[in-house]
N, C-alpha and C positions, 0 to 999 in steps of 0.2 A: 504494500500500500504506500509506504513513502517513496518506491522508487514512480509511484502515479504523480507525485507532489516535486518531484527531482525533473521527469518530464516535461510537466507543463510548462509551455513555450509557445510562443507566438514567431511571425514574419512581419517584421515591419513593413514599408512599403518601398524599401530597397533591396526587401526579401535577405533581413539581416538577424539573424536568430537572437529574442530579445525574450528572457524570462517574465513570467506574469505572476508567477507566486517570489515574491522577496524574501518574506520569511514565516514561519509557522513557528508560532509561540504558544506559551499558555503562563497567564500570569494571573497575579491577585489585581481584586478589585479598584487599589491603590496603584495599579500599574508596575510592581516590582516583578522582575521578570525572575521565574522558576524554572524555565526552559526554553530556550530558541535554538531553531535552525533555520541561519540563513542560509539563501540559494543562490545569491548574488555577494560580490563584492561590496561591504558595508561594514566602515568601523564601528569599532564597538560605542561609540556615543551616538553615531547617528540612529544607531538600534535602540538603545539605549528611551535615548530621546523621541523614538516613534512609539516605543512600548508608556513609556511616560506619559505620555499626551492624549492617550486613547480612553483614557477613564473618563478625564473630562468632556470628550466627546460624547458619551454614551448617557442619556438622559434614563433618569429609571423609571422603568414601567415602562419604556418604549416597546412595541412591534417588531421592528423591523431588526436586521439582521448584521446589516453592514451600516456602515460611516461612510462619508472619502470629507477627503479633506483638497484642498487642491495641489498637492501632489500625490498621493497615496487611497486606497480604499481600503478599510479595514471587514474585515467580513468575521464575526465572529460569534460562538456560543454561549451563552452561562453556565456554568460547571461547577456548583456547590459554593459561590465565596470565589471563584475562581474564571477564570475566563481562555475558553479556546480561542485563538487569535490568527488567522491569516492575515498578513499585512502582502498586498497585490500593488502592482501597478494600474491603474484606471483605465487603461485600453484592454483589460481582460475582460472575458465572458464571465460576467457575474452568474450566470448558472451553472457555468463549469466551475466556479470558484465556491460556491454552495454544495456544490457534489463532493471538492476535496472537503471541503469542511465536515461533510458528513462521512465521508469516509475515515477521517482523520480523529470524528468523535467517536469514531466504534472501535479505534485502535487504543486508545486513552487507557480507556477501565482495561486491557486487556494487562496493563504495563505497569498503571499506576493506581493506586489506593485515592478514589475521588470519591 
């Protein structure tokens, strides 16, 4: 299942192989990150600093699934106090980025105590 999430890739329109998953995290509700993996080259503050930021994006008791912000789209779960986190690029297919994410939640409990 991760090597579905290491795939996922796009063509830009110079037909230049450009990742659409950046990174898949899972953090607390404070945004301190418990686990990532990035897919792209990204120092560790600008990660950092995406995972930081995402809390206060997410209003509670909202619907909906994902964020973007205007560089990034966050698509992610609630997980007990916790948060499943795709952090994508905003030219991805939001429904393929909801499929890893649901793939990615049924792998979770298989690894980890949630």
């Amino acid at each position: 299942m991760i090597s579905h999430l290491t795939l996922r890739a796009q063509f830009d329109g110079e037909r230049r192989l450009k990742m659409v998953v950046l990174a898949a995290s899972i953090i607390t509700k404070l945004g301190k990150p418990l686990l990532s993996r990035q897919y792209v080259s990204m120092t560790r503050i600008r990660i950092e600093g995406l995972l930081a930021a995402f809390p206060k994006l997410v209003g509670s008791g909202k619907q909906h699934t994902y964020v973007e912000t205007e560089n990034v789209r966050y698509v992610y779960q609630p997980l007990e106090g916790l948060f499943l986190l795709l952090v994508t690029n905003k030219q991805s297919n939001i429904l393929e980025d909801l499929e890893t994410l649901r793939l990615l939640s049924k792998l979770v409990p298989d690894y980890c105590q949630v």
